[in-house]
C-alpha positions as CSV (number, residue, x, y, z in Angstrom):
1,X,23.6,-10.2,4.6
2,X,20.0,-9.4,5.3
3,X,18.8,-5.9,4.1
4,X,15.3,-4.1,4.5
5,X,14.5,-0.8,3.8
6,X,11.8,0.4,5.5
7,X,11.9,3.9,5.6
8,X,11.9,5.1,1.9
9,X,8.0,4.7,1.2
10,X,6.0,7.4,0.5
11,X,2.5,6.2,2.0
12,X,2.4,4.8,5.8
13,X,0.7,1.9,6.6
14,X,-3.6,2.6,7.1
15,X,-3.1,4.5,4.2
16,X,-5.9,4.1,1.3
17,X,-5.1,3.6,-1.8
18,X,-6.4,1.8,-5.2
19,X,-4.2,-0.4,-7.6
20,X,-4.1,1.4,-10.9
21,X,-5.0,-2.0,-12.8
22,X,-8.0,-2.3,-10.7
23,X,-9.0,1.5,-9.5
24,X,-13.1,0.5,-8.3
25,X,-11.5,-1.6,-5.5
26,X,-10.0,0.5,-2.7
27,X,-7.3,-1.0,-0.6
28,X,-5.4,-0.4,2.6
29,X,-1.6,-0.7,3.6
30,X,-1.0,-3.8,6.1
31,X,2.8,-3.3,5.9
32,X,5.9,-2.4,4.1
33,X,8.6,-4.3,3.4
34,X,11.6,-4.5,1.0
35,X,9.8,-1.9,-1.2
36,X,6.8,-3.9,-1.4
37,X,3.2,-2.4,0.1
38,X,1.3,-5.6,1.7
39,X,-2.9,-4.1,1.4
40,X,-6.2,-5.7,1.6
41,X,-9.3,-4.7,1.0
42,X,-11.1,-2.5,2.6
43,X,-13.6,-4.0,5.1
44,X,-11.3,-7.3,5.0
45,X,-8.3,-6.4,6.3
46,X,-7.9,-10.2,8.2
47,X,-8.2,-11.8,4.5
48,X,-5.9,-12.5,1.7
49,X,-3.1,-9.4,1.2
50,X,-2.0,-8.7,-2.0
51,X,2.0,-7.6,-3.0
52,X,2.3,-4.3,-4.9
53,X,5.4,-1.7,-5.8
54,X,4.5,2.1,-4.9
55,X,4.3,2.2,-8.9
56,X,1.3,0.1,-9.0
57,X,-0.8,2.8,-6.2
58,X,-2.2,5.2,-6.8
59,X,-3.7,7.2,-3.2
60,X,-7.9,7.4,-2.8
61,X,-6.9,10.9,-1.3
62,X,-3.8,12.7,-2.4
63,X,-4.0,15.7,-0.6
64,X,-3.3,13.2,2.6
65,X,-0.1,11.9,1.4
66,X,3.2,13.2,3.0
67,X,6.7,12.4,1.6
């Protein structure tokens, strides 16, 4: 049986965030899936997405973020 949860992340997609491995490159949220943010970079948004956990963002703004 197929399951996604979609509905239990805390930032929507557009949101900006940075990866806290690599925190001078600011990204943007394609999708959400499965617990798993889809981003890009900024200014490339067409290019290569890269898979992170919500554990692995941190937000660019976090007086933005809603729960």
């Amino acid at each position: 049986m197929a399951y996604r949860i979609n509905t239990d992340n805390i930032y929507p997609e557009g949101t900006l965030v940075m990866a806290k491995v690599h925190p001078s490159l600011q990204l943007v949220i394609i999708k959400y899936l499965q617990r798993i943010y889809y981003c890009a970079a900024v200014g490339d948004e067409h290019g290569k997405q890269q898979a992170y956990f919500e554990r692995e963002l941190t937000p660019v703004n976090p007086l933005k973020v809603t729960r």
